[in-house]
MMTF fields as JSON, N, C-alpha, C and O atoms, coordinates in Angstrom:
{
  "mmtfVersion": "1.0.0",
  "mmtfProducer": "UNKNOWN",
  "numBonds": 495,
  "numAtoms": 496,
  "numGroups": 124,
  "numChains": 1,
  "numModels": 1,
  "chainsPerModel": [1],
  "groupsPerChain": [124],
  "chainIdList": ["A"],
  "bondAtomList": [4, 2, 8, 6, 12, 10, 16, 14, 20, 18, 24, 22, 28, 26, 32, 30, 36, 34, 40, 38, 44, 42, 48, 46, 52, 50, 56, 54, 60, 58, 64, 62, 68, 66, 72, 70, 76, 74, 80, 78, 84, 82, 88, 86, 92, 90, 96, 94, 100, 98, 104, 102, 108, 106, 112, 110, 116, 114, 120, 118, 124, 122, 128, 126, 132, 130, 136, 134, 140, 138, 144, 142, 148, 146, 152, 150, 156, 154, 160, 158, 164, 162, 168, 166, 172, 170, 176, 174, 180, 178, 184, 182, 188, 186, 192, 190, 196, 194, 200, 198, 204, 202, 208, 206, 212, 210, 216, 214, 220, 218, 224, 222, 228, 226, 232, 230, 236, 234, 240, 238, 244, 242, 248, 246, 252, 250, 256, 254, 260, 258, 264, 262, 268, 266, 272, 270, 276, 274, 280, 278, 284, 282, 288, 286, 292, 290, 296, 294, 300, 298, 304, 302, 308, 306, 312, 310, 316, 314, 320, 318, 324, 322, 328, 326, 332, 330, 336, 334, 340, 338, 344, 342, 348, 346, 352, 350, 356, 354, 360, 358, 364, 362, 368, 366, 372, 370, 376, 374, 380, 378, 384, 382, 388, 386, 392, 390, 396, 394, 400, 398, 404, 402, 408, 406, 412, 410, 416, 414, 420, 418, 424, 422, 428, 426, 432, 430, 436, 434, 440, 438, 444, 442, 448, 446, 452, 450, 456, 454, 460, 458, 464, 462, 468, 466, 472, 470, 476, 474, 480, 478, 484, 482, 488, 486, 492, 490],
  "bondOrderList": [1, 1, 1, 1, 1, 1, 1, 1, 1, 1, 1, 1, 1, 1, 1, 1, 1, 1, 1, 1, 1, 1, 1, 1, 1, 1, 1, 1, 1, 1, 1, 1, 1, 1, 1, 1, 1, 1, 1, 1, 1, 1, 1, 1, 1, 1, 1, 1, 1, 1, 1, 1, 1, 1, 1, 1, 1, 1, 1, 1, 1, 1, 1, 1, 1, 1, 1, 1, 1, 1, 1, 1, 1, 1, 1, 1, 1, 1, 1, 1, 1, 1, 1, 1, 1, 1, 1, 1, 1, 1, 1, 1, 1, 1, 1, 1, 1, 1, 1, 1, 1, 1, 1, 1, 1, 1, 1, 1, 1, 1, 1, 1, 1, 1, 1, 1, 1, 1, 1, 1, 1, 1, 1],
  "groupList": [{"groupName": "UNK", "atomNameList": ["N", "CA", "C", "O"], "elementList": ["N", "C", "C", "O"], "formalChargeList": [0, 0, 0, 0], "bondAtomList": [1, 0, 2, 1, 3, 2], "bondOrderList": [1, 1, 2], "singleLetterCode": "X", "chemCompType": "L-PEPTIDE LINKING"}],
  "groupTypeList": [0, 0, 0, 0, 0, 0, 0, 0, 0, 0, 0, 0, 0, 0, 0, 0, 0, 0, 0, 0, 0, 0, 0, 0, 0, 0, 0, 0, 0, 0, 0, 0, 0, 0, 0, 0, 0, 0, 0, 0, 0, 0, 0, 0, 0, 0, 0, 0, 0, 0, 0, 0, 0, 0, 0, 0, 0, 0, 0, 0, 0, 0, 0, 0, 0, 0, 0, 0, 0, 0, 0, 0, 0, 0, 0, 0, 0, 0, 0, 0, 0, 0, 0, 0, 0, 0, 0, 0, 0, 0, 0, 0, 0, 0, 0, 0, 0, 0, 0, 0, 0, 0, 0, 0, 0, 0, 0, 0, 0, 0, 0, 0, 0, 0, 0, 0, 0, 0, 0, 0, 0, 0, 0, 0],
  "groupIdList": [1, 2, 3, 4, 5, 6, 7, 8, 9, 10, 11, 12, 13, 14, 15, 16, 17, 18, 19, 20, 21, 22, 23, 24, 25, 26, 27, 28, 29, 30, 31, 32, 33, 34, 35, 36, 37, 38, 39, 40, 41, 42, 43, 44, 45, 46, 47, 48, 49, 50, 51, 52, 53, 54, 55, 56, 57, 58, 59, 60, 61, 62, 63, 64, 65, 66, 67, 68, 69, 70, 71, 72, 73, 74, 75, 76, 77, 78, 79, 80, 81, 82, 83, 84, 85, 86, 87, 88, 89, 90, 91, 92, 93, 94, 95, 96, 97, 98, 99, 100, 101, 102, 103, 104, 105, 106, 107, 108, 109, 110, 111, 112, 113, 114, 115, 116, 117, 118, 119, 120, 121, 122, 123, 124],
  "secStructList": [7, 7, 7, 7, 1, 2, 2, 2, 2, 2, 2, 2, 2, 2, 2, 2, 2, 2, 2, 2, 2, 2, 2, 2, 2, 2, 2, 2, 2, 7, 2, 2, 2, 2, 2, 2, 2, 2, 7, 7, 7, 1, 7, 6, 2, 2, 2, 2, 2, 2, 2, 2, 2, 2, 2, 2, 2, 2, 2, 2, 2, 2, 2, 2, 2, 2, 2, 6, 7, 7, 7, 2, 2, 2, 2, 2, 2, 2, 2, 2, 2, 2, 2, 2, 2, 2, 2, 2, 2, 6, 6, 2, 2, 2, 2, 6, 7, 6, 6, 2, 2, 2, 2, 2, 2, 2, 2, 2, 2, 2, 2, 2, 2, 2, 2, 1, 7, 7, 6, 6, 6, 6, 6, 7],
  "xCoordList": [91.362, 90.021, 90.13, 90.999, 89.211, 89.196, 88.229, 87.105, 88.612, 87.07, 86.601, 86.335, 86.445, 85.348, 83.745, 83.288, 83.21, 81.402, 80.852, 79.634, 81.623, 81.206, 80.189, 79.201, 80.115, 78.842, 77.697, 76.665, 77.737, 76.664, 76.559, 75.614, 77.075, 76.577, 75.25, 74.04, 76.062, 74.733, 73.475, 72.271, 74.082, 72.416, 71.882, 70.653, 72.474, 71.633, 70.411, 69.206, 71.392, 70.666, 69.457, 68.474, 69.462, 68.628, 67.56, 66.404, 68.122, 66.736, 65.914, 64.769, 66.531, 65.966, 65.163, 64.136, 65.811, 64.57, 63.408, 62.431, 63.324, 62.334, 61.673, 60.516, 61.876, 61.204, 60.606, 59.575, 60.96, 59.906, 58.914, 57.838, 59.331, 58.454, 57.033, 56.032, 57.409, 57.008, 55.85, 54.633, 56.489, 55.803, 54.832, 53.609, 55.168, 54.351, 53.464, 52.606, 53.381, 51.916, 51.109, 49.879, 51.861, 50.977, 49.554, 48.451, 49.826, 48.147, 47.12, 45.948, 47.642, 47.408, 46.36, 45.19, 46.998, 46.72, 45.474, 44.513, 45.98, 45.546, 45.29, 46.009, 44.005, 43.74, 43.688, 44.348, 42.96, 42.811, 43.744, 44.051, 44.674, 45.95, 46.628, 46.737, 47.184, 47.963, 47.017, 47.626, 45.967, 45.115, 45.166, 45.004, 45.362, 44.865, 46.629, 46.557, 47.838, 48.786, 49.21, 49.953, 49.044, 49.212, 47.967, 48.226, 46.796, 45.39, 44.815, 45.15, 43.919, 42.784, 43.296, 44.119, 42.418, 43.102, 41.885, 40.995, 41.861, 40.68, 40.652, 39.618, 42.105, 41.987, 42.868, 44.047, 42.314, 42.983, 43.532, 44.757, 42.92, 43.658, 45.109, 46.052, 45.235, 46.649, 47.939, 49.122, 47.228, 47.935, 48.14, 49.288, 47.361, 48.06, 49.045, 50.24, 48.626, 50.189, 51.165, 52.245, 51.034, 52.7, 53.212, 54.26, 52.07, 52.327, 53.029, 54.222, 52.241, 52.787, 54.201, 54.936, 54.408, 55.683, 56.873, 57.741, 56.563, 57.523, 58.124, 59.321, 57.234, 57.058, 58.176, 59.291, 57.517, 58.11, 59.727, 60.522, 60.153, 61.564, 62.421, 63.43, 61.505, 62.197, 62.169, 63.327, 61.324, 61.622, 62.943, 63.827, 62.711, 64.209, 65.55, 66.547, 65.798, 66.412, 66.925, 68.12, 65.97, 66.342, 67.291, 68.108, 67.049, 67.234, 68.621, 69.204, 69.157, 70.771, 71.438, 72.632, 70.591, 71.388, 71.451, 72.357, 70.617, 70.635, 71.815, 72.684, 71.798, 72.703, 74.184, 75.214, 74.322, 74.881, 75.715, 76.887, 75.185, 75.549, 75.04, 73.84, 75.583, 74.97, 75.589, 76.692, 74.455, 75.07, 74.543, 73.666, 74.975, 74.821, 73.28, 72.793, 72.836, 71.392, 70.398, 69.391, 70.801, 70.301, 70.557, 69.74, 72.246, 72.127, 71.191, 70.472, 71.284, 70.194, 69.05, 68.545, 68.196, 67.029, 66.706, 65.779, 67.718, 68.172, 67.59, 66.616, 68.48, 68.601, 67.833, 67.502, 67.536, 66.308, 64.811, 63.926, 64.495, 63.113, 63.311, 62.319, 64.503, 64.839, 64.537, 63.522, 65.257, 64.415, 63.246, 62.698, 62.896, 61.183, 59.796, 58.649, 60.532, 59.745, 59.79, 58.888, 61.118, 61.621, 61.027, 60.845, 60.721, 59.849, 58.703, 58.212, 57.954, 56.567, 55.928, 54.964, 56.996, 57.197, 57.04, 56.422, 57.691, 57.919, 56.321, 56.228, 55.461, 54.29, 53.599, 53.015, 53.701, 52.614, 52.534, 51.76, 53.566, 53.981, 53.611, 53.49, 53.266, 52.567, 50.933, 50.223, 50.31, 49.254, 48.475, 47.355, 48.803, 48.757, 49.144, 48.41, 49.939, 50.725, 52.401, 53.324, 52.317, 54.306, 54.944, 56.165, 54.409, 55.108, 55.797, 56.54, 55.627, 56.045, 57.542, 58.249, 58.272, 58.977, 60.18, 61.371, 59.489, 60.076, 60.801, 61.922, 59.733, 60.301, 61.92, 62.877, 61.401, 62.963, 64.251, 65.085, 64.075, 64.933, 65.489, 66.569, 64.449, 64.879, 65.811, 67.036, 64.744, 65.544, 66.893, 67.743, 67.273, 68.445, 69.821, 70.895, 69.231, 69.917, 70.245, 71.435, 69.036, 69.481, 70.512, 71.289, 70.001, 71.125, 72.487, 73.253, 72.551, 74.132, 74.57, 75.498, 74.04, 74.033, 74.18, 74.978, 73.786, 73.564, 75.109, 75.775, 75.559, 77.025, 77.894, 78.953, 77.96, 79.109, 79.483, 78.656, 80.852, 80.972, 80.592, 80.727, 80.086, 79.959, 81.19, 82.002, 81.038, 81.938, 82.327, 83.468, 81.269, 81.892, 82.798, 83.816, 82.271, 83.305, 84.649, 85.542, 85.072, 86.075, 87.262, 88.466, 85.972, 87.02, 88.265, 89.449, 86.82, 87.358, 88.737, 88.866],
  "yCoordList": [183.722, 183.15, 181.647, 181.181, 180.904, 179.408, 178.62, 179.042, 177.651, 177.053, 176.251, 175.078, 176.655, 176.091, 175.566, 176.082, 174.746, 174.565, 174.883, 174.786, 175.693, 176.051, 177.037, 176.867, 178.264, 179.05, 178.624, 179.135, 177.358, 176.516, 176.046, 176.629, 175.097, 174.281, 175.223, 175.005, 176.426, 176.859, 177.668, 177.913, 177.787, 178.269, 177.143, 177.172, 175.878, 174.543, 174.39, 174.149, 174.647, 174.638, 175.634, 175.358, 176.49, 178.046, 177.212, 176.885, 177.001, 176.37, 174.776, 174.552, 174.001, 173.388, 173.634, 173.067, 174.494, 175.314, 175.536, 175.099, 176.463, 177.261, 176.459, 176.86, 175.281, 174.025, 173.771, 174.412, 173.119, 172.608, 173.362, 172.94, 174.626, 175.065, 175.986, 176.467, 176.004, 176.363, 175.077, 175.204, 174.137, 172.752, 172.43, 172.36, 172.335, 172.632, 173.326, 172.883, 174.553, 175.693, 175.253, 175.305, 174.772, 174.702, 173.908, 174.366, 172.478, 172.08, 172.847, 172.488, 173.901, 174.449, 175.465, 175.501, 176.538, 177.462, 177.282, 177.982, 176.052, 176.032, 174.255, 173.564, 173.947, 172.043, 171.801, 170.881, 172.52, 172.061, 171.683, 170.501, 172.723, 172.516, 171.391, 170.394, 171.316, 170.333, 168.862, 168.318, 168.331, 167.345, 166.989, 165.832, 167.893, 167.917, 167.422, 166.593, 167.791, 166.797, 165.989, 165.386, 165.284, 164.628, 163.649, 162.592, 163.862, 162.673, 163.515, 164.402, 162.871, 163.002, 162.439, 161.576, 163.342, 163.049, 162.741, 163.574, 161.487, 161.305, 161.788, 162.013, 162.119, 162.914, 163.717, 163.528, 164.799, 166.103, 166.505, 166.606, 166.836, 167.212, 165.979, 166.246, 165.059, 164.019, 164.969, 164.632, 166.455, 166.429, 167.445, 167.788, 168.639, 169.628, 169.353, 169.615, 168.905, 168.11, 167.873, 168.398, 166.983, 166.668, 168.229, 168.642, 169.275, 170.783, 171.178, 171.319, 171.622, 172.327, 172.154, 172.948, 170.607, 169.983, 170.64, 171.506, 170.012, 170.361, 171.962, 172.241, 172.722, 174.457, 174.379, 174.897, 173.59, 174.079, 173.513, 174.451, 172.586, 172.278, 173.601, 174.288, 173.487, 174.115, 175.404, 175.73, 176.187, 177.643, 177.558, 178.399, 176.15, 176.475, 176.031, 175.761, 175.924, 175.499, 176.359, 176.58, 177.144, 178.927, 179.788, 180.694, 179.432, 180.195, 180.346, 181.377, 179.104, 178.278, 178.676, 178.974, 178.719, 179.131, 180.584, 180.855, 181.424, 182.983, 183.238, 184.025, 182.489, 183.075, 182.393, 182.948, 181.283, 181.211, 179.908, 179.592, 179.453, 178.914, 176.943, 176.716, 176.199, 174.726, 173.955, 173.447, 174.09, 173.187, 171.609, 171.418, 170.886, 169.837, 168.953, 168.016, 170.067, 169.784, 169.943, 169.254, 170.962, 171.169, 170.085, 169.187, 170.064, 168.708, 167.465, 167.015, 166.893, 166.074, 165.906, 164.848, 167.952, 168.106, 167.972, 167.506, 168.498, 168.048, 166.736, 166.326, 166.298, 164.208, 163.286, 162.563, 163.783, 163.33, 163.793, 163.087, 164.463, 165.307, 164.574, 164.075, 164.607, 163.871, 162.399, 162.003, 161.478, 160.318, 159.815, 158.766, 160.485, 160.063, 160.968, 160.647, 161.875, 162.539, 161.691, 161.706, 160.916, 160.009, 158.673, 158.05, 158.113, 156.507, 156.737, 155.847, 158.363, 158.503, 158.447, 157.864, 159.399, 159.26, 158.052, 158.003, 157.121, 155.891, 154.998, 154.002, 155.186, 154.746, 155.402, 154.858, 156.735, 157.62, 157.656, 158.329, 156.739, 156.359, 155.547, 155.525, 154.535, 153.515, 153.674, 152.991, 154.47, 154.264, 156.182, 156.297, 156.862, 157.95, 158.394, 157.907, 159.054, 159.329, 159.174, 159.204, 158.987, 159.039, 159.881, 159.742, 161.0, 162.285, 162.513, 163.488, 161.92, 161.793, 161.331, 161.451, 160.692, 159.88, 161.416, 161.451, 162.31, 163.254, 164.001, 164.489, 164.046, 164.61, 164.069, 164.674, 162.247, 161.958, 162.725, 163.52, 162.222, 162.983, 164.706, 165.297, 164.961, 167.094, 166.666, 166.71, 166.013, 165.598, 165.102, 165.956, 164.122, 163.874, 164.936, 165.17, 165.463, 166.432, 167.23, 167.4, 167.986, 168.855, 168.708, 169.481, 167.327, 166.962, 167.493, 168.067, 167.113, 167.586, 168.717, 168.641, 169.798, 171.33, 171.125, 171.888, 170.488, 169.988, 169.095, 169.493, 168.052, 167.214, 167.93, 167.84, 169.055, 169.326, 171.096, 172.003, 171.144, 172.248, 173.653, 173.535, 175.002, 176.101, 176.848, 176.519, 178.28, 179.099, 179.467, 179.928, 179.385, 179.987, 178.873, 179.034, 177.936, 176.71, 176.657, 176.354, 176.883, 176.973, 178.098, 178.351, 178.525, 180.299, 179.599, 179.443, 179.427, 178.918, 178.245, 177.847],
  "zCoordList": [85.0, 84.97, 84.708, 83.971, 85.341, 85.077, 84.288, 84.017, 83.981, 83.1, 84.231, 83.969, 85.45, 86.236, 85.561, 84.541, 86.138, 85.938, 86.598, 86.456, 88.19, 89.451, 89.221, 89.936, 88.243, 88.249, 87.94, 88.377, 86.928, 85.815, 86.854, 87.386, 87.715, 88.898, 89.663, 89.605, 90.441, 91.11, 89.729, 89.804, 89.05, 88.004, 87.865, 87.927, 87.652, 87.38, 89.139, 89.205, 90.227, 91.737, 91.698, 92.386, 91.128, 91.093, 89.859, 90.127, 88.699, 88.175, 88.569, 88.175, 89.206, 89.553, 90.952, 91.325, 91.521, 92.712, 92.347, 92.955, 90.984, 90.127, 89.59, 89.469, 89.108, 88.588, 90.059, 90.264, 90.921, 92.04, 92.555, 92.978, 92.51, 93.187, 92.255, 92.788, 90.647, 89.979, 89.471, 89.341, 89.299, 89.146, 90.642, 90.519, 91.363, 92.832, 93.127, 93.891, 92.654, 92.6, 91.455, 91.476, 90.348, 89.325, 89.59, 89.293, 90.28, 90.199, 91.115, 91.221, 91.75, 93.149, 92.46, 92.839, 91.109, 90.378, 89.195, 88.878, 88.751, 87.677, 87.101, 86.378, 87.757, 87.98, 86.726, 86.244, 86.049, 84.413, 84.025, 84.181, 83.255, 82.54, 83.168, 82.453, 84.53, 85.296, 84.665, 83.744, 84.944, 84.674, 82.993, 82.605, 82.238, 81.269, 80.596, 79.689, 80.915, 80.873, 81.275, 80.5, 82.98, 83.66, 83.892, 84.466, 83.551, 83.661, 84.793, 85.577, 84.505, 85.602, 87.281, 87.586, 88.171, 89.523, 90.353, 90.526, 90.88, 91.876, 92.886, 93.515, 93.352, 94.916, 94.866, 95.163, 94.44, 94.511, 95.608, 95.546, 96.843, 98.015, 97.854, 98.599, 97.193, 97.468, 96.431, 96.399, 95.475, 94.276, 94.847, 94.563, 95.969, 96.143, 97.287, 97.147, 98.247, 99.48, 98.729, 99.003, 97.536, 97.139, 96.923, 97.421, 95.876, 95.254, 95.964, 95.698, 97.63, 98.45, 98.988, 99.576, 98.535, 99.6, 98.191, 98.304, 97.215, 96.307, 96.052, 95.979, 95.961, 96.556, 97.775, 97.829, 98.682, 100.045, 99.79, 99.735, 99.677, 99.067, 97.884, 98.036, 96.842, 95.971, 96.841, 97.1, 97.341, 97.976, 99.272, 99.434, 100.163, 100.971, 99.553, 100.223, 98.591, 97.586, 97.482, 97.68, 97.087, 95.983, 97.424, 97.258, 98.221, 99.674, 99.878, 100.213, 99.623, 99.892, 98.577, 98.618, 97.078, 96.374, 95.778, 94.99, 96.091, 97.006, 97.582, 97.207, 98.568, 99.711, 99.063, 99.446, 98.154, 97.357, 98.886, 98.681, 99.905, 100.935, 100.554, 100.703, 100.286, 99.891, 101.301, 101.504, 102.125, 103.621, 103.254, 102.412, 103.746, 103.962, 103.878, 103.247, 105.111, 105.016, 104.014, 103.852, 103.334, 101.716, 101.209, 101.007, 100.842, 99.697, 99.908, 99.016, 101.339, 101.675, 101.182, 100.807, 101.162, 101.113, 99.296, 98.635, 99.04, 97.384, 97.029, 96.397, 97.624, 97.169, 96.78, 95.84, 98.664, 99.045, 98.492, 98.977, 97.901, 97.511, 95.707, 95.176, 95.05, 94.025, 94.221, 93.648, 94.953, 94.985, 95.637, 95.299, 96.482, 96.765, 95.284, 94.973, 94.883, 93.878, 92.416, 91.578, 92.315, 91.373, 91.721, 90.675, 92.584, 93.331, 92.646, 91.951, 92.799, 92.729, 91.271, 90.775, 90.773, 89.261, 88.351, 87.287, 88.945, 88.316, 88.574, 87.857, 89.231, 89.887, 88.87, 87.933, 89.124, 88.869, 86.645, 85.964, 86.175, 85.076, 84.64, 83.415, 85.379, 84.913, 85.173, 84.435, 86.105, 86.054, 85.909, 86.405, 85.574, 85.422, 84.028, 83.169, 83.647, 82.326, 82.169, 82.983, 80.656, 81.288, 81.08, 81.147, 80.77, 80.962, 82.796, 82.912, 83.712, 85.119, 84.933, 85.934, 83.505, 83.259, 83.103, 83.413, 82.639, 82.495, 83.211, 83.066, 84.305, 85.531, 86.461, 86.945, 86.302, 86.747, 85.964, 86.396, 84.816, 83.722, 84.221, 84.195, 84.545, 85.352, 86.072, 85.96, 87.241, 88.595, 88.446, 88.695, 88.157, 87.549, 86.978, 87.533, 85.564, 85.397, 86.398, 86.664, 87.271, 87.956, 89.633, 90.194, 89.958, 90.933, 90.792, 91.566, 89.527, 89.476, 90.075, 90.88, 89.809, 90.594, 91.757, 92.302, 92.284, 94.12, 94.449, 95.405, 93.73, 94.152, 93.639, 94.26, 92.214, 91.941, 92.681, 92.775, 93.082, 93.962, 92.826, 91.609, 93.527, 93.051, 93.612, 94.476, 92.627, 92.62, 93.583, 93.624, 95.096, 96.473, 97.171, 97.844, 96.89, 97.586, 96.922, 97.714, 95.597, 95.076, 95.545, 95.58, 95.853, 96.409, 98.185, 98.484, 98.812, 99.815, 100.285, 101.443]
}
């Protein structure tokens, strides 16, 4: 047996799936609560598009780390969904709440799951 991080890698990929897409339904479900930590929202239809998009990422996420398969195009979708969600954050921080500040902080952490290899690539 090895002291790999390769299994922690993909559980870190699997919860940060569960975070997007869990964080993504939320203003969708439930406007109050979401508003009521994040501020008030003048244009709601702008808060469920990001919801849905973040959902829609984190669910192809969970998909790749299911199948336990991290192609390329994932990590991308990874990265990429991390720094445009991290740009917004930083906006949405200064004129919104700074709990958004938080979110980079996930994002961040959870990248890692995404660059560092899992247990199936090791096998390989």
């Amino acid at each position: 047996m090895t002291n790999s991080p390769a299994p922690a890698m993909r559980t870190l990929a699997g919860l940060h799936a569960g975070y997007l897409v869990a964080t993504g339904v939320w203003p969708l479900v439930h406007r109050k609560s979401f508003e009521a930590l994040t501020g008030r929202k003048k244009d709601f239809w702008l808060v469920r598009t990001v919801g849905g998009l973040a959902a829609a990422c984190g669910l192809t996420l969970a998909m790749a780390v299911l199948r336990g398969r991290r192609t390329p195009e994932v990590q991308v979708l990874a990265g990429a969904q991390a720094i445009v969600f991290g740009l917004a954050d930083l906006h949405a921080a200064t004129s919104q709440s700074r709990i958004y500040l938080a979110d980079i902080g996930v994002q961040a952490v959870c990248m890692t799951g995404w660059l560092r290899p899992w247990d199936s690539e090791r096998l390989s």
